[in-house]
C-alpha atoms as an extended CHARMM CRD file, in Angstrom:
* protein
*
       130  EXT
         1         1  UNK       CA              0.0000000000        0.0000000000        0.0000000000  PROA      1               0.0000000000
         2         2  UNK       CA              1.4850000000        3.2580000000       -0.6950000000  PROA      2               0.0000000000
         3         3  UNK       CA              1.7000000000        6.2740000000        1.6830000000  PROA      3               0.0000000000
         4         4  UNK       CA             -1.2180000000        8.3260000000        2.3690000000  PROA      4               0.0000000000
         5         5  UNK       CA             -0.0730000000       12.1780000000        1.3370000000  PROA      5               0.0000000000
         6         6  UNK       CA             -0.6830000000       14.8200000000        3.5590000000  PROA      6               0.0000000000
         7         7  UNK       CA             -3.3100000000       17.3120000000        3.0350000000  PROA      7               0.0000000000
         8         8  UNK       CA             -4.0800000000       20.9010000000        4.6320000000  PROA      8               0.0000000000
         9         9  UNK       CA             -5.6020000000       20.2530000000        8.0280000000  PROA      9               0.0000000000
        10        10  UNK       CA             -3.2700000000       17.5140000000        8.5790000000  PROA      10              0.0000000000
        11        11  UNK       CA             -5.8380000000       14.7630000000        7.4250000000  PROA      11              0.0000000000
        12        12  UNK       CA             -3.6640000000       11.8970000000        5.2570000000  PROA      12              0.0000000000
        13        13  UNK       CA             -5.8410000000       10.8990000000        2.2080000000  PROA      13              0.0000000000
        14        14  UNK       CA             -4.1600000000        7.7930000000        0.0470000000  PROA      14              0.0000000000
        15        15  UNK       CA             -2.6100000000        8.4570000000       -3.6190000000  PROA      15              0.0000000000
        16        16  UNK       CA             -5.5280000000        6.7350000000       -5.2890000000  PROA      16              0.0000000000
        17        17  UNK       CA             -8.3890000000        9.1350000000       -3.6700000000  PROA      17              0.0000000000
        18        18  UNK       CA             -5.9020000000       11.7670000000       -4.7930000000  PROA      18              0.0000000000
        19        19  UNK       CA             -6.4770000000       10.1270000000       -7.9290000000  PROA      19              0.0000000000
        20        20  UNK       CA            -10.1250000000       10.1250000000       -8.2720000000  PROA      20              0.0000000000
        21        21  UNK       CA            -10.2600000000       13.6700000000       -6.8420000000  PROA      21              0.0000000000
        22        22  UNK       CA             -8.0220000000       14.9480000000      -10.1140000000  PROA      22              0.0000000000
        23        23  UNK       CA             -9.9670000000       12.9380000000      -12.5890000000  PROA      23              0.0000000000
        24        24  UNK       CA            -13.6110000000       14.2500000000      -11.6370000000  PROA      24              0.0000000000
        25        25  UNK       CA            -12.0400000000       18.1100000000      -11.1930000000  PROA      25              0.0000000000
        26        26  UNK       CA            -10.1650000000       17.4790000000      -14.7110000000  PROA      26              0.0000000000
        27        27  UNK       CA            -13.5220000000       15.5930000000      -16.1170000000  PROA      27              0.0000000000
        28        28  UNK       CA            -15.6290000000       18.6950000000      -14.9090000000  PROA      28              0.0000000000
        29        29  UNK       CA            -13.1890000000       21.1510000000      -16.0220000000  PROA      29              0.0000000000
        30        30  UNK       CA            -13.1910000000       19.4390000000      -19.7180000000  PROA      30              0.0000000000
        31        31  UNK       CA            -17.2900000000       19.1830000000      -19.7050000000  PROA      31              0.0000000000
        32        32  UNK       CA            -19.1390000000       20.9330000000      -22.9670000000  PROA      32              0.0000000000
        33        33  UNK       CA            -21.0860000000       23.8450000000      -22.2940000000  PROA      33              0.0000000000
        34        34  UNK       CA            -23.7020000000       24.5060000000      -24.1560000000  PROA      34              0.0000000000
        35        35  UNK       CA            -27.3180000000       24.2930000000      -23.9920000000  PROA      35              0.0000000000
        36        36  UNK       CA            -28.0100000000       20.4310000000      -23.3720000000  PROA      36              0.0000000000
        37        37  UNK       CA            -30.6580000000       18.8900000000      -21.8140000000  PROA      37              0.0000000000
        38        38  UNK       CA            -28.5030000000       16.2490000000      -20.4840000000  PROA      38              0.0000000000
        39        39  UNK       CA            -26.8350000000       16.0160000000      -17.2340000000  PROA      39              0.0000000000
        40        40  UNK       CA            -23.3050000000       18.0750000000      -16.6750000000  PROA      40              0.0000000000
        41        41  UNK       CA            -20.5810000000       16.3600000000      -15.1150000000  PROA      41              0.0000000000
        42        42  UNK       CA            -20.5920000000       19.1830000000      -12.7920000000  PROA      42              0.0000000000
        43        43  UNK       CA            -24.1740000000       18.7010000000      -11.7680000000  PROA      43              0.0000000000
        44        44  UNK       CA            -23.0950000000       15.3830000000      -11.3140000000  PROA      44              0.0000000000
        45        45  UNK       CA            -20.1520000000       15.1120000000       -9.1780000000  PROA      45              0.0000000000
        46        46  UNK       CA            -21.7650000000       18.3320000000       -7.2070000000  PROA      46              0.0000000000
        47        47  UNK       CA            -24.5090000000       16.2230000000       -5.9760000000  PROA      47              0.0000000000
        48        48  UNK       CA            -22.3890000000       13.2980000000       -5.2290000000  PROA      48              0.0000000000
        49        49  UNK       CA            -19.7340000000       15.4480000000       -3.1600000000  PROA      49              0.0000000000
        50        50  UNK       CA            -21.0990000000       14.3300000000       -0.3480000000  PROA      50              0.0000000000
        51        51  UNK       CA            -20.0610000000       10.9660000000       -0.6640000000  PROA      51              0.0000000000
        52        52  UNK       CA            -16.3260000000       11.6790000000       -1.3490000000  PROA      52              0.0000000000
        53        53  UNK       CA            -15.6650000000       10.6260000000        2.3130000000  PROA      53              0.0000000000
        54        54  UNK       CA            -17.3480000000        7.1340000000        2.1760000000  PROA      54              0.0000000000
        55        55  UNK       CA            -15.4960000000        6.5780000000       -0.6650000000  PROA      55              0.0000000000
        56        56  UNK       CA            -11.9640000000        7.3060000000        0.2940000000  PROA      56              0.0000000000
        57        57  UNK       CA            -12.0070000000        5.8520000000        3.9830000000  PROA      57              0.0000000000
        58        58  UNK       CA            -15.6280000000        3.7690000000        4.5290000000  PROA      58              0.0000000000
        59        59  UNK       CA            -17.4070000000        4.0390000000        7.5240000000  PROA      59              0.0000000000
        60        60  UNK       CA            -20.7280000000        5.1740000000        7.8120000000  PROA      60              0.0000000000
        61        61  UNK       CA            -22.7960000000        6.4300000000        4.7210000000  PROA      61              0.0000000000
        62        62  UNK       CA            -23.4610000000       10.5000000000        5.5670000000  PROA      62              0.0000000000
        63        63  UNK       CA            -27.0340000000       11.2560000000        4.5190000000  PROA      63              0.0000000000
        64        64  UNK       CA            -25.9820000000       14.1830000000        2.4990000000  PROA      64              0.0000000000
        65        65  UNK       CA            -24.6730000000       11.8550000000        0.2750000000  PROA      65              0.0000000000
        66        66  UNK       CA            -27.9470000000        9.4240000000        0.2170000000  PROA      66              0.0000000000
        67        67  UNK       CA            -29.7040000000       12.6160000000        0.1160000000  PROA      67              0.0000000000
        68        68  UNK       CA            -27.5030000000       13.3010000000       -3.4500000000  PROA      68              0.0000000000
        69        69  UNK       CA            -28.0200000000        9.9180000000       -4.7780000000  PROA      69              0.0000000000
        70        70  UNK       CA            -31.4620000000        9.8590000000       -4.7030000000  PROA      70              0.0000000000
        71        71  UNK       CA            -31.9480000000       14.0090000000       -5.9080000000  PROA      71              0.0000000000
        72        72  UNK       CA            -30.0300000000       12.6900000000       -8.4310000000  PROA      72              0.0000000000
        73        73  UNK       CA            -31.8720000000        9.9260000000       -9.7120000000  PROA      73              0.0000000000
        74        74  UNK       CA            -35.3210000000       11.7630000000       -9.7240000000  PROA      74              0.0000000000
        75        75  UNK       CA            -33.1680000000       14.8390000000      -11.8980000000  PROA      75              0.0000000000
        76        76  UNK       CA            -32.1980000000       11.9780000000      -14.3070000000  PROA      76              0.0000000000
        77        77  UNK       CA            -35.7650000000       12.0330000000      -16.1710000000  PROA      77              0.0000000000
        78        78  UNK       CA            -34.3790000000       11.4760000000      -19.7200000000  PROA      78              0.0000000000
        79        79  UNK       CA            -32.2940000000        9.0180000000      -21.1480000000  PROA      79              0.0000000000
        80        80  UNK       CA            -29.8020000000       11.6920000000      -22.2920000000  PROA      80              0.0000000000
        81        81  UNK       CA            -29.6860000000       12.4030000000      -18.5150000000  PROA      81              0.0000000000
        82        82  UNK       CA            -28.9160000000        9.2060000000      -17.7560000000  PROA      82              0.0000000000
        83        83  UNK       CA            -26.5410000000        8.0250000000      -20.2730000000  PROA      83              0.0000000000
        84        84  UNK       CA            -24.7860000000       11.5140000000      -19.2770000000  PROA      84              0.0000000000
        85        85  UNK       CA            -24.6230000000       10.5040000000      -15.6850000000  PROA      85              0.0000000000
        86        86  UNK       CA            -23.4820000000        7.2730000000      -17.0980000000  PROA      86              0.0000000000
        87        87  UNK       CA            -20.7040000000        8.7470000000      -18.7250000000  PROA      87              0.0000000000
        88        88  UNK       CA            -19.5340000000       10.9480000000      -16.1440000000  PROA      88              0.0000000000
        89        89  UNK       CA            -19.4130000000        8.1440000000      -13.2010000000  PROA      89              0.0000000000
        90        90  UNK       CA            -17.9000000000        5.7860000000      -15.4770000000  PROA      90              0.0000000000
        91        91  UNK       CA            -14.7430000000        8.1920000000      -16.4090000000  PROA      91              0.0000000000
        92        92  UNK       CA            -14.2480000000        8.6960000000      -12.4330000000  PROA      92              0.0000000000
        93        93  UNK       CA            -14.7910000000        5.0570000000      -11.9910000000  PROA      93              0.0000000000
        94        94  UNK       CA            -11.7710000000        4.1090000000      -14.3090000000  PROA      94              0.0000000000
        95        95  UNK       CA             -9.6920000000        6.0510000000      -12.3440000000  PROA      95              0.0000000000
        96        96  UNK       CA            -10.2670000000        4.0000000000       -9.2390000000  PROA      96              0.0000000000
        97        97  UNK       CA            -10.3180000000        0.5640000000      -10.8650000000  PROA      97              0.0000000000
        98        98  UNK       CA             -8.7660000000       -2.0340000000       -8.7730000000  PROA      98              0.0000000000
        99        99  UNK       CA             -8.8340000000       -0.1120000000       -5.8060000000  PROA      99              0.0000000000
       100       100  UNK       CA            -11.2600000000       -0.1720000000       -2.4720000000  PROA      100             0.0000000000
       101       101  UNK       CA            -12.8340000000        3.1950000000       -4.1480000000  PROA      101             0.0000000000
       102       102  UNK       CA            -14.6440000000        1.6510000000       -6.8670000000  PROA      102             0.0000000000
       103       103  UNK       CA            -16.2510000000       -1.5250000000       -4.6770000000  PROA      103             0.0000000000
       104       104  UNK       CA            -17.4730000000        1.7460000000       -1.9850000000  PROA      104             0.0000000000
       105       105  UNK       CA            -18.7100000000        3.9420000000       -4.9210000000  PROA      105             0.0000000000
       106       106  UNK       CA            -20.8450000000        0.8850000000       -6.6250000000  PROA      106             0.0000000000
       107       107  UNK       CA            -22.4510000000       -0.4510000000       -3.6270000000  PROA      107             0.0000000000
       108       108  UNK       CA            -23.5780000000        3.2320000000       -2.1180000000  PROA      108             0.0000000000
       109       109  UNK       CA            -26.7270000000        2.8360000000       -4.3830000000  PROA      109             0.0000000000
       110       110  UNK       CA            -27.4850000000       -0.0710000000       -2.2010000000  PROA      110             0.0000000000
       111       111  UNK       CA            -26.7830000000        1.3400000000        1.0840000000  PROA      111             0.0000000000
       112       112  UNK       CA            -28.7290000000        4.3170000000        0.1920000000  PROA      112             0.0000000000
       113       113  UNK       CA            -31.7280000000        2.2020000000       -0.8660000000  PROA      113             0.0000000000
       114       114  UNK       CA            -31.6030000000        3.6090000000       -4.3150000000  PROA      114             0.0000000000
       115       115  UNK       CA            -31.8980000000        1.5530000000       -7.4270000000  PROA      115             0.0000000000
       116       116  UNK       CA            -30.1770000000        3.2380000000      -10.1640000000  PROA      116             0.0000000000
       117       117  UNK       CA            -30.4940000000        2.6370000000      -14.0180000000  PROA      117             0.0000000000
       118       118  UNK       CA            -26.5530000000        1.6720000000      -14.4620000000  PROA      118             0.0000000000
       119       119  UNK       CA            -24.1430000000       -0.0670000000      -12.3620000000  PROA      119             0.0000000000
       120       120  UNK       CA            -21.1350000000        2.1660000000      -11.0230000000  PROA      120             0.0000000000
       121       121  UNK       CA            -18.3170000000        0.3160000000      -13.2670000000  PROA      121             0.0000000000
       122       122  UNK       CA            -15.2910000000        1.0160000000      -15.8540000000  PROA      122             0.0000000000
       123       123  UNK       CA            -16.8420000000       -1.5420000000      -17.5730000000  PROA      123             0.0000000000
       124       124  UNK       CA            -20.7940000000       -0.3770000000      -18.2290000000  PROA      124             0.0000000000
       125       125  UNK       CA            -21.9280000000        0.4430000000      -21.6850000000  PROA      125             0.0000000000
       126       126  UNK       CA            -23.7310000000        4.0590000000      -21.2750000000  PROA      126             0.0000000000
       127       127  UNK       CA            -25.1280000000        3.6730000000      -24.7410000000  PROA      127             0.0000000000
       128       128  UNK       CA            -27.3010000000        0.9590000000      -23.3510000000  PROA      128             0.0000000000
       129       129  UNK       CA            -28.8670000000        2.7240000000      -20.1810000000  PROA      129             0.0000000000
       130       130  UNK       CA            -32.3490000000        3.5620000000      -21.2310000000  PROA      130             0.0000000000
């Protein structure tokens, strides 16, 4: 396991959440604008903030983050919305393939009692989420 680096505050957060962290910033920072319908990356990984700290260390799911799941779901009306979601979670979720990140991020759905329309995965085809 490699060394956790040291963050402002003094709180030591592993290479691989450091990881994650610079892919969804760089992901959001590359996302069109424009005057879709669908789902920004930005609206995405806003409302899923919450959940950063589950992710990188486990523990108890805060119900912000449930609370961002689910507002996300019911926002996801279209398919374009979803398959834009899609998109967005899967490019964060390649980034933490192979790690414990990716195992917490799928199964918060779950814990949060939420059933989304795509698996959290490197792997999921977002052309197929209807």
């Amino acid at each position: 396991m490699a060394p956790a680096a040291n963050i402002r505050g003094g709180r030591a957060v592993a290479p691989e959440a450091l990881l994650v962290v610079a892919a969804l910033l760089a992901v959001v920072a590359l996302a069109p604008r424009g005057a879709s319908a669908a789902l920004s990356c930005s609206t995405v990984y806003t409302t899923l903030l919450p959940c950063l700290g589950y992710v990188q260390s486990g523990g108890a799911v805060p119900q912000a983050c449930c609370a961002g799941i689910k507002n996300l779901v019911s926002r996801a009306g279209s398919t374009a919305d979803r398959r834009a979601a899609c998109s967005c979670l899967k490019t964060i979720a390649a980034g933490a393939a192979g790690g414990p990140y990716l195992s917490r991020a799928a199964g918060l759905p779950g814990r949060c009692g939420v059933q989304p329309p795509f698996k959290i995965s490197p792997d999921v085809n977002c052309n197929s989420v209807k």
